[in-house]
Backbone as a ProteinNet text record, in pm:
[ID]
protein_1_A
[PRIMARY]
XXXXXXXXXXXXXXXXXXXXXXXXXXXXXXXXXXXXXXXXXXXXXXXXXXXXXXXXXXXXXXXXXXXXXXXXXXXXXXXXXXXXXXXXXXXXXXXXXXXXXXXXXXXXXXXXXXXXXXXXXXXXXXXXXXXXXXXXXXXXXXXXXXXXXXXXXXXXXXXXXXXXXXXXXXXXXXXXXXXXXXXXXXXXXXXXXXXXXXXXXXXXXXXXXXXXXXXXXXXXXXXXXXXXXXXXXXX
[TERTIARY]
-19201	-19346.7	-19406.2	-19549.1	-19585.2	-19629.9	-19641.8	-19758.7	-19825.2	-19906.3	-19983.8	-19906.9	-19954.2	-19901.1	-19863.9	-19771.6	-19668.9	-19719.3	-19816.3	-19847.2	-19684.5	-19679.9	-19546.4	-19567.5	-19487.6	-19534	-19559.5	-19487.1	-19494.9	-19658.8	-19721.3	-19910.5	-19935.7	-20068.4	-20102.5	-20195.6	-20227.5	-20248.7	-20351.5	-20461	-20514.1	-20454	-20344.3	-20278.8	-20212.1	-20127.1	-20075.6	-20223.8	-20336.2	-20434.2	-20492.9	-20475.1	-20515.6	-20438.7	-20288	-20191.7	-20191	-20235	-20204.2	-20089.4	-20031	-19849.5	-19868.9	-19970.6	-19949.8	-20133.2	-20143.5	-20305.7	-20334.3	-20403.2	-20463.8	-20567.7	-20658.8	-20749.1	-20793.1	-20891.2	-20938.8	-21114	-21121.1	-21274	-21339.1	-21399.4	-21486.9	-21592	-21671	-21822.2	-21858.3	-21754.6	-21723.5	-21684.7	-21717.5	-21670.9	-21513.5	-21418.8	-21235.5	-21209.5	-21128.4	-21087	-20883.4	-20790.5	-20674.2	-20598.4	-20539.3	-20496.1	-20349	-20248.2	-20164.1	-20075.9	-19950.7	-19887.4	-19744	-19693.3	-19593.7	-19498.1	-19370.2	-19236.5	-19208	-19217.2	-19175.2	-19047.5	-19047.2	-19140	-19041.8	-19148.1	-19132.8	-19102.6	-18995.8	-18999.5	-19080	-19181.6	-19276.6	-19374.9	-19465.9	-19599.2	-19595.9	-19526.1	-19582.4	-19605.2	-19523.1	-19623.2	-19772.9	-19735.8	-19919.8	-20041	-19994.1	-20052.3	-20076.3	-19949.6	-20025.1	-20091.7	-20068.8	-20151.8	-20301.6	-20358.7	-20480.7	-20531.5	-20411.3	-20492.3	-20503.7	-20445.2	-20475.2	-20587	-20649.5	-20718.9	-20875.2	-20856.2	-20959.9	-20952.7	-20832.8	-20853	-20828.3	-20734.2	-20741.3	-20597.1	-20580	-20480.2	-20432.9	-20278.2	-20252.1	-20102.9	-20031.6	-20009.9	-19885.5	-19728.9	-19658.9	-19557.1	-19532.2	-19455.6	-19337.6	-19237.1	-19135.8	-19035.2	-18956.7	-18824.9	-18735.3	-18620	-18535.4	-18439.1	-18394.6	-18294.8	-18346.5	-18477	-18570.2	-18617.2	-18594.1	-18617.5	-18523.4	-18389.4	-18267.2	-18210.8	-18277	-18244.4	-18374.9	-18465.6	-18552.4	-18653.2	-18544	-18568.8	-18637.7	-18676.8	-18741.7	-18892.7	-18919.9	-19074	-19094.4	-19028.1	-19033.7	-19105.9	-19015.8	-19059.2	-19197.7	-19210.9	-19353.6	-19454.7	-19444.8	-19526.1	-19583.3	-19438	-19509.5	-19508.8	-19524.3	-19539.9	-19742.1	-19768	-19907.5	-19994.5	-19947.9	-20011.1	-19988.3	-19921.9	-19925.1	-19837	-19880.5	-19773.4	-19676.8	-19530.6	-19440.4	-19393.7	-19418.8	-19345.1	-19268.9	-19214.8	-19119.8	-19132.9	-19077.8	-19077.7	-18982.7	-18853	-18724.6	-18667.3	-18516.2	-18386.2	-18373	-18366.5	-18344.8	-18489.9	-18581.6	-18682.8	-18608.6	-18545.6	-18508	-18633.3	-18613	-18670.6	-18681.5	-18806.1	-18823.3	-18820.3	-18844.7	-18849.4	-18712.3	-18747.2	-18586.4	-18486.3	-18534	-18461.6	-18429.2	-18282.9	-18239.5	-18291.8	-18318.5	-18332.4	-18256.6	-18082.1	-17987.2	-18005.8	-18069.2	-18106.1	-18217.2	-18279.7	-18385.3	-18394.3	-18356.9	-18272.6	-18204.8	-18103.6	-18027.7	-18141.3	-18200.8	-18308.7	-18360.6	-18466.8	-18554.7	-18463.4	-18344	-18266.3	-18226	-18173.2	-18124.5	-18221.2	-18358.7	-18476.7	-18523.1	-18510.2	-18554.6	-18464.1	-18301.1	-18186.1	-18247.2	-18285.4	-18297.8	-18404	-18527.4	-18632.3	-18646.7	-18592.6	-18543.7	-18486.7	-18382	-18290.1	-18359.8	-18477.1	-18529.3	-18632	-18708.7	-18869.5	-18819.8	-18717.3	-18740	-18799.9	-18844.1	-18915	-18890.3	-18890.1	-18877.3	-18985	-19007.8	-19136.8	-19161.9	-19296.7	-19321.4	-19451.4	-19440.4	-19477.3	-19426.4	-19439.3	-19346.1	-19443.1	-19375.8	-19485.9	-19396.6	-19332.8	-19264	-19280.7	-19183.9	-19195.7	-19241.7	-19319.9	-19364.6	-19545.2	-19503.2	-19633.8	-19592.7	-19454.5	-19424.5	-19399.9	-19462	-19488.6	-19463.5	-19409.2	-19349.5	-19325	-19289.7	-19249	-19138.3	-19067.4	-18919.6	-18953.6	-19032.6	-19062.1	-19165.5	-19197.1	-19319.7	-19290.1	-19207.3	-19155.4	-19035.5	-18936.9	-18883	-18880.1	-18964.1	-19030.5	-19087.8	-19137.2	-19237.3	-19102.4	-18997.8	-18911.3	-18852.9	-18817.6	-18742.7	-18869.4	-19038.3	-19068.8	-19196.2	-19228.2	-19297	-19425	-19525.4	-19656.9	-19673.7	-19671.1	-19675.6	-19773.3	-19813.4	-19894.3	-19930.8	-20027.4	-20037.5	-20183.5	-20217	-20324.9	-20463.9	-20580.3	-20713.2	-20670.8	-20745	-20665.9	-20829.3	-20905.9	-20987.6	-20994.4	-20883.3	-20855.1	-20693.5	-20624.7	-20563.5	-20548.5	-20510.1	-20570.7	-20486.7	-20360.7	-20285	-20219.6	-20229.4	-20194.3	-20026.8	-19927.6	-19840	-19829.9	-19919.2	-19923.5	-19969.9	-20045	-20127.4	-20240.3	-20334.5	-20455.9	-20588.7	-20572.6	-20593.1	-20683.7	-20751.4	-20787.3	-20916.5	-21034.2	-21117.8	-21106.1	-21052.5	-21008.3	-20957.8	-20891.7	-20819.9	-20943.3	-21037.5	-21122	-21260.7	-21222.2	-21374	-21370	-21178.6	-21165.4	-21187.5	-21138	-21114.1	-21308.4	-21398.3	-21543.8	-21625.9	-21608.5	-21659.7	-21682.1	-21555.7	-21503.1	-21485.2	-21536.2	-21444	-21601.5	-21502.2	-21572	-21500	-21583.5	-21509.6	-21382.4	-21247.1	-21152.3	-21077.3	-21103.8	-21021.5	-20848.7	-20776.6	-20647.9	-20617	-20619.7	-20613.9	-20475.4	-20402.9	-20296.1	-20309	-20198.5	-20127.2	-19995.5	-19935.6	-19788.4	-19761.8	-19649.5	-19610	-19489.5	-19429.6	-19341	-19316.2	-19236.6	-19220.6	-19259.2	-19242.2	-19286.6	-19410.6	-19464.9	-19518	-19663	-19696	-19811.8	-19950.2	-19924.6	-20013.9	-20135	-20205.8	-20334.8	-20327.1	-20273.3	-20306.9	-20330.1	-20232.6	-20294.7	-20447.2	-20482	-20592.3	-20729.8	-20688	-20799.5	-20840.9	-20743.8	-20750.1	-20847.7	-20813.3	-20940	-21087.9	-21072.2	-21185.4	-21238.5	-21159.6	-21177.1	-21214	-21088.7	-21127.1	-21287.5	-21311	-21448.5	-21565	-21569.6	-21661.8	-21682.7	-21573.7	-21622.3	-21621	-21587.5	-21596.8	-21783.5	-21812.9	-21943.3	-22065.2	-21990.3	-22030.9	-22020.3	-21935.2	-21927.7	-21782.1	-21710.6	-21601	-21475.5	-21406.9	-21286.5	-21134.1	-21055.5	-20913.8	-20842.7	-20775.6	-20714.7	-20547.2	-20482.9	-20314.4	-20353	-20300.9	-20281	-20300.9	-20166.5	-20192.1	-20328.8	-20378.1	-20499.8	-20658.5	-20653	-20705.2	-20711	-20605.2	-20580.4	-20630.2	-20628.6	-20683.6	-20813.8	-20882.2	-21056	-21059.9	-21005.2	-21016.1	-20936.9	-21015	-20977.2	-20870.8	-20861.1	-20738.9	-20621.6	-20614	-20519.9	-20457.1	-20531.1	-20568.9	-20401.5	-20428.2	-20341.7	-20172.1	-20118.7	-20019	-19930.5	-19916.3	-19807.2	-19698.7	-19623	-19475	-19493.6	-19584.3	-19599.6	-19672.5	-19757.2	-19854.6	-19801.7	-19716.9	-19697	-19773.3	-19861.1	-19947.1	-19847.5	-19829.3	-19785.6	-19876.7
-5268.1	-5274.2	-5197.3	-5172.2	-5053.6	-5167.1	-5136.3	-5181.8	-5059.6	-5134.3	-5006.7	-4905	-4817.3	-4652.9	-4637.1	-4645.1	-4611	-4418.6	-4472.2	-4362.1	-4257.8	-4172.6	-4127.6	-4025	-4019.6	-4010.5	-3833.3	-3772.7	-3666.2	-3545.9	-3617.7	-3618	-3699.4	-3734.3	-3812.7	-3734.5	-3832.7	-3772.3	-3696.9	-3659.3	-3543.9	-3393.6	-3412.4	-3282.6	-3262.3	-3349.8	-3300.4	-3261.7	-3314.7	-3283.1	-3164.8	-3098.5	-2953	-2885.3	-2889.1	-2836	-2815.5	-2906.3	-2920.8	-2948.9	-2993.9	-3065	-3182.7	-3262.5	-3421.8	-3416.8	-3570.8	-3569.8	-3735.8	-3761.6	-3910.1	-3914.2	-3821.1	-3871.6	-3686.9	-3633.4	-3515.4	-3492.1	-3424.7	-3428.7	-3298.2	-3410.8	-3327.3	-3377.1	-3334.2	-3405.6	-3445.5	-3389.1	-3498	-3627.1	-3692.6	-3815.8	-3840.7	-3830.1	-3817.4	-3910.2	-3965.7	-4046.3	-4072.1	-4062	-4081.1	-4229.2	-4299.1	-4414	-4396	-4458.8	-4450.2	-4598.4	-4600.1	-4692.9	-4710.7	-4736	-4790.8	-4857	-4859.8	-4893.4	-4955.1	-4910.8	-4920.9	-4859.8	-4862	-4971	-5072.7	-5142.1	-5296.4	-5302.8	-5406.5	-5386.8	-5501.8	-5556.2	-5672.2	-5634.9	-5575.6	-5517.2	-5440.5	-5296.7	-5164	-5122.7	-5165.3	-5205.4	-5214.8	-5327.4	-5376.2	-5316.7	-5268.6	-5174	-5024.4	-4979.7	-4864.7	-4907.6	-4989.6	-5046	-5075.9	-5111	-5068.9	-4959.8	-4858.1	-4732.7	-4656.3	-4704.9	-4644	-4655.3	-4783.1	-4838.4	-4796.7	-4784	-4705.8	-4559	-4454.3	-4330.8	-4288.6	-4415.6	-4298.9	-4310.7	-4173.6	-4134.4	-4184	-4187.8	-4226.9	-4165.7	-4234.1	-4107.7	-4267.1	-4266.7	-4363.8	-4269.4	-4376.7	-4333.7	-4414	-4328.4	-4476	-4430.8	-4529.2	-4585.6	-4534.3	-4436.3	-4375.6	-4493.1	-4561.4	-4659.5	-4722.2	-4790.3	-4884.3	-4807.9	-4659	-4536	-4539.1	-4556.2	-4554.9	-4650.7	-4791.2	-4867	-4915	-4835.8	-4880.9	-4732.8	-4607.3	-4518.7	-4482	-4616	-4593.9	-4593.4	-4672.2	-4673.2	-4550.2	-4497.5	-4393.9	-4259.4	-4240.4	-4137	-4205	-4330.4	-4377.1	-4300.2	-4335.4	-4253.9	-4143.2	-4096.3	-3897.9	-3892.3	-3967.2	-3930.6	-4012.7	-4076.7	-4124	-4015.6	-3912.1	-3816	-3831.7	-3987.2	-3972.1	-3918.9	-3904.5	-3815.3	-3901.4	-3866.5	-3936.1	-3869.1	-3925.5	-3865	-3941.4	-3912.8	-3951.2	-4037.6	-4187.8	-4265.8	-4310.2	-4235.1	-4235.7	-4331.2	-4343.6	-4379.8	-4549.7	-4577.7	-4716	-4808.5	-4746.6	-4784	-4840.8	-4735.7	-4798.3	-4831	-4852.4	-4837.2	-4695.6	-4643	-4530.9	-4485.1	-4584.7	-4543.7	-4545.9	-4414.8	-4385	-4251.8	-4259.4	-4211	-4065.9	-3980.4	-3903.6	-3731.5	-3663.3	-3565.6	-3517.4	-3573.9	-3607.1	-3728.8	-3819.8	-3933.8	-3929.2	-3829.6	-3879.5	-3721.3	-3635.9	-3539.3	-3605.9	-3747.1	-3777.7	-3891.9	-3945.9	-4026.4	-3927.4	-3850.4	-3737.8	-3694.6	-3663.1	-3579.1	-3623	-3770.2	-3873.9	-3878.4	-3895	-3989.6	-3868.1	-3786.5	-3602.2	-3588	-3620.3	-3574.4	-3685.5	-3798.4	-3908.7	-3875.1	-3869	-3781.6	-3713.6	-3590.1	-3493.3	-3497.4	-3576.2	-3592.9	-3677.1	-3738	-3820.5	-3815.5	-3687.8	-3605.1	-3431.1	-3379.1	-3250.5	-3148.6	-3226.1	-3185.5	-3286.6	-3190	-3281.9	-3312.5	-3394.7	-3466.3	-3334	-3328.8	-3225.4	-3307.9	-3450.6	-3512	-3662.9	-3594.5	-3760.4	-3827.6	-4005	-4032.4	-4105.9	-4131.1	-4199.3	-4363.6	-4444.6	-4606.2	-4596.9	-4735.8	-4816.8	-4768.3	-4626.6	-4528.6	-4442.4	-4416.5	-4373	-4237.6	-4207.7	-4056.6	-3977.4	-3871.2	-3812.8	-3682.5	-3558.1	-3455	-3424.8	-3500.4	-3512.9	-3544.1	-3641.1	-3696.2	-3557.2	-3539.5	-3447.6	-3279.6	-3265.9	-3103.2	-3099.3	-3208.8	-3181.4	-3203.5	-3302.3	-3260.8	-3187.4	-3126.5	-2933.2	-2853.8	-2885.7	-2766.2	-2814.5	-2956.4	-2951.2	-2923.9	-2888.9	-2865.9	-2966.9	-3055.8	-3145.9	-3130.5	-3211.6	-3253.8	-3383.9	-3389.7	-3541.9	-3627.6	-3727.7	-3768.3	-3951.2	-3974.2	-4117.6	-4215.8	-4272.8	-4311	-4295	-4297.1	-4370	-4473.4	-4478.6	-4587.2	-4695.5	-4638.7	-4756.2	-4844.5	-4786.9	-4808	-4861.4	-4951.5	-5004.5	-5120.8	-5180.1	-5268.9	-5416	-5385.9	-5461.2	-5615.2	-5523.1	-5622.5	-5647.7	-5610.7	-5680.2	-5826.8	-5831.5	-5967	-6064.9	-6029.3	-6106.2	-6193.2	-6138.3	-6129.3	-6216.6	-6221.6	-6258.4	-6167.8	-6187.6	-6105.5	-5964.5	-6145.7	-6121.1	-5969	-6046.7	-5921.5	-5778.3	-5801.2	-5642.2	-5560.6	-5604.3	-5587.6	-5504.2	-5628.8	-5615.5	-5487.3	-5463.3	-5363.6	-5202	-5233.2	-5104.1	-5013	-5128.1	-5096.7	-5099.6	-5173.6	-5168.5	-5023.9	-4941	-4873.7	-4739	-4680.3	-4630	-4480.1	-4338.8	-4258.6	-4111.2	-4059.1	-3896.8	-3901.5	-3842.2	-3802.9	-3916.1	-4033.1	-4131.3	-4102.2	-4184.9	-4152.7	-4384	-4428.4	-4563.7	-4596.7	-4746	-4782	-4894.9	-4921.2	-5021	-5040.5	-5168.7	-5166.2	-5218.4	-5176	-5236	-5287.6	-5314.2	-5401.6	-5426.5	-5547.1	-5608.3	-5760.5	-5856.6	-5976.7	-5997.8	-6070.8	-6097.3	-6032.6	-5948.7	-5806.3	-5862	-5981.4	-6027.4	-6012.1	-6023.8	-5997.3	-5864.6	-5779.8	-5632.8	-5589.1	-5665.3	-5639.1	-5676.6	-5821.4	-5846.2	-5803.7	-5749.5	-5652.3	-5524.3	-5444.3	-5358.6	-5365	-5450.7	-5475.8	-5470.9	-5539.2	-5542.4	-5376.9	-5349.2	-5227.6	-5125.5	-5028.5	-4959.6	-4953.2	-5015.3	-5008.4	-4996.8	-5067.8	-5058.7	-4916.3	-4851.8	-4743.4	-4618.9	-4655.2	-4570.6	-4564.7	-4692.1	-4725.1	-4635.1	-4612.4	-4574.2	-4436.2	-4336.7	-4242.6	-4153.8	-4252.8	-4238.1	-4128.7	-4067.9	-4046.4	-4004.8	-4088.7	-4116.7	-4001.5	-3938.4	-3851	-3857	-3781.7	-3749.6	-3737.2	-3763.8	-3677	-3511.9	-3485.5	-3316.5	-3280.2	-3341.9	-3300	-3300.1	-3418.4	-3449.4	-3313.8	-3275.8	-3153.9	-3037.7	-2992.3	-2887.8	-2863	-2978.1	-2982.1	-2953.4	-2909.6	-2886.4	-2762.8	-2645.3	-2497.5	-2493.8	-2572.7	-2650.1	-2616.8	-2680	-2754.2	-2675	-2629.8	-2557.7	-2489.2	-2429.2	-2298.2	-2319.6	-2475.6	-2467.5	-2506	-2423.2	-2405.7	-2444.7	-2495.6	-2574.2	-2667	-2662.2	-2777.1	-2925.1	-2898	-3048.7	-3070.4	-3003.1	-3027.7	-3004.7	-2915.9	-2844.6	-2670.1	-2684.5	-2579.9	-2433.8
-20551.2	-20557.6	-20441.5	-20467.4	-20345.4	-20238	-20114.6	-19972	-19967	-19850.4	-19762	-19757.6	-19732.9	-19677.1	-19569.8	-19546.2	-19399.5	-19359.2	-19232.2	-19160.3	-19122.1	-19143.2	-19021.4	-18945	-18861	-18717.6	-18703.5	-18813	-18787.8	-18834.5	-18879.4	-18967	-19016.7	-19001.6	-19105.6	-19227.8	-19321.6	-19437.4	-19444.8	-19403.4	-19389.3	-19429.8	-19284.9	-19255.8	-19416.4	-19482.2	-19601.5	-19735.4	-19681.5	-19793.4	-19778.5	-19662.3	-19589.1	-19652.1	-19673	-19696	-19833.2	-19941.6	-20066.8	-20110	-20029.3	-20063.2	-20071	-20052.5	-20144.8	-20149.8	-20221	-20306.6	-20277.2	-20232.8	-20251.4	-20352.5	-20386	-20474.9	-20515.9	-20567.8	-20622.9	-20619.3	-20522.5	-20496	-20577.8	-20675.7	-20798.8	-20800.8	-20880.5	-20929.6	-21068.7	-21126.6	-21267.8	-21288.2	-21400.3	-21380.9	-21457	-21390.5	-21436.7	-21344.1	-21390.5	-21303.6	-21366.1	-21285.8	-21373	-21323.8	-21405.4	-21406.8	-21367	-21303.4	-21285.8	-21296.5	-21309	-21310.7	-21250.3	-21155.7	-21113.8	-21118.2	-21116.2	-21089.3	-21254.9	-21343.9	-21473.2	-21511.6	-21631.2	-21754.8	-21776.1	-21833.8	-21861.6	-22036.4	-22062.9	-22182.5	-22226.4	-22117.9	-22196.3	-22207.5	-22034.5	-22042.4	-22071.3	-22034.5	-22054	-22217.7	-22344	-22442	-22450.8	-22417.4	-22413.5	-22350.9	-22265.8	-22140.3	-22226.8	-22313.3	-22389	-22536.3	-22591.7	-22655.5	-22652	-22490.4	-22450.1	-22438.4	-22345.1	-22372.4	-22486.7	-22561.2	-22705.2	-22796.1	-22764.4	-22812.4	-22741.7	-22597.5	-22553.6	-22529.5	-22578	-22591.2	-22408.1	-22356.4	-22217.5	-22223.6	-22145.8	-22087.3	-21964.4	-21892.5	-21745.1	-21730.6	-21590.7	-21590.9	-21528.6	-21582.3	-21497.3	-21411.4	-21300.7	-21236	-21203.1	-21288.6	-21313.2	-21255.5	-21237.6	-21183.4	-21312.3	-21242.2	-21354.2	-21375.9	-21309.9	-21365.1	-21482.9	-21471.9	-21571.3	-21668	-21678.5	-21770.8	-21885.1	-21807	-21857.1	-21943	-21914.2	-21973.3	-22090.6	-22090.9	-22184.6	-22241.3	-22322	-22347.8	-22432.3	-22576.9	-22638.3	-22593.2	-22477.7	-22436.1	-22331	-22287.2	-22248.3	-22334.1	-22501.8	-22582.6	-22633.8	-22651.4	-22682.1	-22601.2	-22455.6	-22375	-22349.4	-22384.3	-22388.9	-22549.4	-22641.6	-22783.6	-22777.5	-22690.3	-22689.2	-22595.2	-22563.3	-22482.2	-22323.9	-22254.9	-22120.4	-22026.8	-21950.4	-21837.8	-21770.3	-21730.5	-21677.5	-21556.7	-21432.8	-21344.8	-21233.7	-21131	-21063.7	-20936.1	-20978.9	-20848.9	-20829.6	-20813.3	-20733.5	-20865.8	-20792.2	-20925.1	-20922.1	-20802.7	-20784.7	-20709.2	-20671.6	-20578.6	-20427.6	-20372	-20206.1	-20132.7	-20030.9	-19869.7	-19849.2	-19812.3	-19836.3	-19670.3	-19582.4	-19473.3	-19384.8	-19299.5	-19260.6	-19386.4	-19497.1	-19611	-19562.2	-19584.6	-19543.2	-19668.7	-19629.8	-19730.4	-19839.1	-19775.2	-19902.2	-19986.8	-19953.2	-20033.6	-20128.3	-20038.1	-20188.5	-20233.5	-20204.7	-20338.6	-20397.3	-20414.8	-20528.5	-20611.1	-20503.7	-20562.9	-20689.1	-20665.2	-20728.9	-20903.9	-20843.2	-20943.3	-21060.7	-21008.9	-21112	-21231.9	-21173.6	-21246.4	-21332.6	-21261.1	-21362.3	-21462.6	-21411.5	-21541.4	-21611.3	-21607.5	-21749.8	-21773.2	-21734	-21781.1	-21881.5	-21816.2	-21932.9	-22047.6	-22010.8	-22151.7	-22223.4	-22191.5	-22308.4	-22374.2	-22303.2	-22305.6	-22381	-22277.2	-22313.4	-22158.2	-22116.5	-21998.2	-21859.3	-21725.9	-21622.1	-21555.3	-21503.3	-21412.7	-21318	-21270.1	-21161.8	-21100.8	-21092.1	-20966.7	-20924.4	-20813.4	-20735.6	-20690.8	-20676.9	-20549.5	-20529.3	-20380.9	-20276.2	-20273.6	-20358.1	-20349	-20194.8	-20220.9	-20059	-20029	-20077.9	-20048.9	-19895.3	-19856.3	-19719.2	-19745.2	-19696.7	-19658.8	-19507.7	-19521.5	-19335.1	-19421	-19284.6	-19335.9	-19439.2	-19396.7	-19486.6	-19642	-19655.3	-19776.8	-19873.6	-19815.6	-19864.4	-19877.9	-19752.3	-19777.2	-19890.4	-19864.2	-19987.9	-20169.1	-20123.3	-20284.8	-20299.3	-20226	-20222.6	-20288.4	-20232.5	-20219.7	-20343.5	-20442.8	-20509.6	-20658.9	-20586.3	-20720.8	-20745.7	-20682.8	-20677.9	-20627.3	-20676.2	-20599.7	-20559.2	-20400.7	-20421.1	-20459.2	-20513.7	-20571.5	-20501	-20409.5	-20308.6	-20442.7	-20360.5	-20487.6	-20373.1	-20447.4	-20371.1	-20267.5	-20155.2	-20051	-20110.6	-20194.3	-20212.3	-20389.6	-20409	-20535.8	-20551.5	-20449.7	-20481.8	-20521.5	-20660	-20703.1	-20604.7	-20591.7	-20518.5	-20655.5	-20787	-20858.2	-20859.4	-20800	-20752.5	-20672	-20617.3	-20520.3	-20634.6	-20769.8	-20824.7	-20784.5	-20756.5	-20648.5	-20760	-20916.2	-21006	-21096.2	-21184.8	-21296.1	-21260.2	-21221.7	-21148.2	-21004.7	-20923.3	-20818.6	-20850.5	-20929.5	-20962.9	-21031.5	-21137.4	-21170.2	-21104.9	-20966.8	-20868.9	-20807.7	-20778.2	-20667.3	-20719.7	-20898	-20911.4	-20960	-21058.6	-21095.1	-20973.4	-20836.2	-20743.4	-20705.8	-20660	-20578.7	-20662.7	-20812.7	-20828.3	-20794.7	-20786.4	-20821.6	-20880.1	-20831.8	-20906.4	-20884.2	-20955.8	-20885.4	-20848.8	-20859.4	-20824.8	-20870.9	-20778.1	-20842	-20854.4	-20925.5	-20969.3	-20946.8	-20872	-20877.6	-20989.8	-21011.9	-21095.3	-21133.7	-21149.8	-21115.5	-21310.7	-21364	-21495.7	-21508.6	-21420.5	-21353.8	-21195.3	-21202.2	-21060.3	-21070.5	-21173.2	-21219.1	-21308.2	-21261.8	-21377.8	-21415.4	-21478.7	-21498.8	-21597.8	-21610.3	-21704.9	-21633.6	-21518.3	-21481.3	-21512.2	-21490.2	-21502	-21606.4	-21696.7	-21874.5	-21909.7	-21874.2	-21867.6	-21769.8	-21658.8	-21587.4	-21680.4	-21749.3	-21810.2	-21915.6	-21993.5	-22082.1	-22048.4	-21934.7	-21893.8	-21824.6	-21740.8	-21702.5	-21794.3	-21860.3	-21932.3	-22022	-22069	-22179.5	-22047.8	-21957.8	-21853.9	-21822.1	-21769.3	-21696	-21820.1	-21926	-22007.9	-22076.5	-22070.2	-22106.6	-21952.6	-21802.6	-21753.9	-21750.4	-21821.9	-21849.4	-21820.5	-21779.9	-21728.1	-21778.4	-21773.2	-21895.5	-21796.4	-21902.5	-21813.5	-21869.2	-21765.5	-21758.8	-21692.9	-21726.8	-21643.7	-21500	-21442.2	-21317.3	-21311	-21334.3	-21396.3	-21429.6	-21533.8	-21597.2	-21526.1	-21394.2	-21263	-21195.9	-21140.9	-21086.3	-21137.8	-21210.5	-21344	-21269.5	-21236.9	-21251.8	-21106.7	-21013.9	-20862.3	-20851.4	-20794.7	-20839.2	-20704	-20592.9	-20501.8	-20542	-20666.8	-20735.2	-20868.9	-20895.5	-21066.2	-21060.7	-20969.4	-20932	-20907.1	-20900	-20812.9	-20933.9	-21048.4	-21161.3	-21104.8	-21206.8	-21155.7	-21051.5	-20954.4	-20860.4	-20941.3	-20952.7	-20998.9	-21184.1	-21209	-21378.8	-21489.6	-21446.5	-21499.5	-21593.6	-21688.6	-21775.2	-21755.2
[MASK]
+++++++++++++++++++++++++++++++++++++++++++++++++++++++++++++++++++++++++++++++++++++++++++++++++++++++++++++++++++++++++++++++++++++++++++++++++++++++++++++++++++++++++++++++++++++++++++++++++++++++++++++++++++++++++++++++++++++++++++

C-alpha cells in the first residue's frame, strides 16, 4: 500500500518536475482529470471498480503489481479491452527505500514481461510503491523507458487506511482541479469504501464538467509532455 512520499536526499520533487522525468499532477486549464489505481488487481474489487467506470464513461489508468497481474490475467485483458491504461508498480511491491538499481530493473522487467504477454504491449509508466522517489529511482526508469508517474499530493485519498466513505469522498471533490493526477488503491484489504466513494465521486465531478482520462492521455494535453514518445506511453 502507498504512504507519504519519501523526500530523497538527492532533490526534491520540483527538481524532477523541471526535468520532466517524473509528474505529480499536469498543469492545464481544462477540466481532465485522470484516476489512478494502485497495487492490483483484485479479483473482488477491481471488477466492480471497472464496472463503475463503465457505467460513468471514465477512463483510469492502474498501476499494478505484476505478481497480482499474473495471477489474475483475465482482469487484466478486461482492462485494456475497457479502454484503460496499465502501467507499472513493480513485481512484488518491496520497500522501495534503499532499493539497488539492479533491483528494481528486475522489479520493472518482470511486471512488463507479464504485461506484455497478456496485452501485446508493455507499460511505459511507472510509479515507485511507497511513493519513494531519489535519483536512482527516477533516472532509471528514464533509462529503462519510463515516465515516472507520483499522484496530486492533494488528492490522496488515503483509502488504504480506510478513512471511511464520507472522507475519501471529501478529499478527492474538495480538492480536485485541472490536471489532477487521483490516488486509489484496488487492493491491499478490504476496498469496499473505495468502491462506494466512487459512486459517489464519479457522477459529481462529471456533473461539474469533469472528464476522466489515462494518464498518457493527461499528458497529451500539456505541450511539456505531448512530446516525450516512448516515455509517457503515449503512441
Amino acid at each position: 500500500m502507498n504512504i507519504v512520499s519519501v523526500y530523497a536526499e538527492n532533490h526534491p520533487r520540483n527538481y524532477y518536475e523541471e526535468q520532466g522525468t517524473a509528474i505529480w499532477d499536469v498543469p492545464i486549464s481544462s477540466k481532465y482529470i485522470a484516476i489512478t489505481f494502485d497495487d492490483g488487481p483484485s479479483s473482488e474489487y477491481t471488477p466492480e471498480i471497472l464496472d463503475i467506470l463503465q457505467e460513468h464513461n471514465a477512463k483510469a489508468t492502474f498501476f499494478v503489481v505484476g505478481s497480482r497481474a499474473q495471477e489474475n490475467p483475465s482482469i487484466i485483458k478486461s482492462m485494456v479491452k475497457s479502454g484503460h491504461e496499465l502501467a507499472n508498480h513493480s513485481f512484488h511491491h518491496p520497500d522501495f527505500t534503499g532499493i539497488t538499481k539492479e533491483e528494481l530493473i528486475h522489479e520493472m522487467d518482470n511486471t512488463s514481461e507479464v504485461l506484455e504477454s497478456l496485452t501485446g504491449a508493455p507499460p511505459r509508466l511507472f510509479r515507485p510503491p511507497g511513493g519513494v522517489y531519489n535519483d536512482i529511482i527516477v533516472n532509471t526508469a528514464n533509462e529503462e523507458g519510463y515516465m515516472v508517474v507520483m499522484w496530486s499530493w492533494h488528492q490522496d485519498t488515503r483509502d488504504w487506511k480506510s478513512p471511511g466513505v464520507h472522507n475519501i469522498v471529501k478529499t478527492v471533490l474538495n480538492n480536485t482541479r485541472n490536471g489532477d493526477i487521483v490516488l486509489f488503491h484496488d487492493f491491499g484489504g478490504d476496498r469496499s469504501q473505495t468502491v462506494e466513494a466512487l459512486k459517489q465521486i464519479l457522477p459529481k465531478l462529471k456533473e461539474e464538467g469533469y472528464q476522466f482520462v489515462t494518464v498518457s492521455e493527461l499528458l497529451q494535453k500539456h505541450t511539456k509532455y505531448n512530446l516525450l514518445h516512448g516515455v509517457n506511453g503515449v503512441d
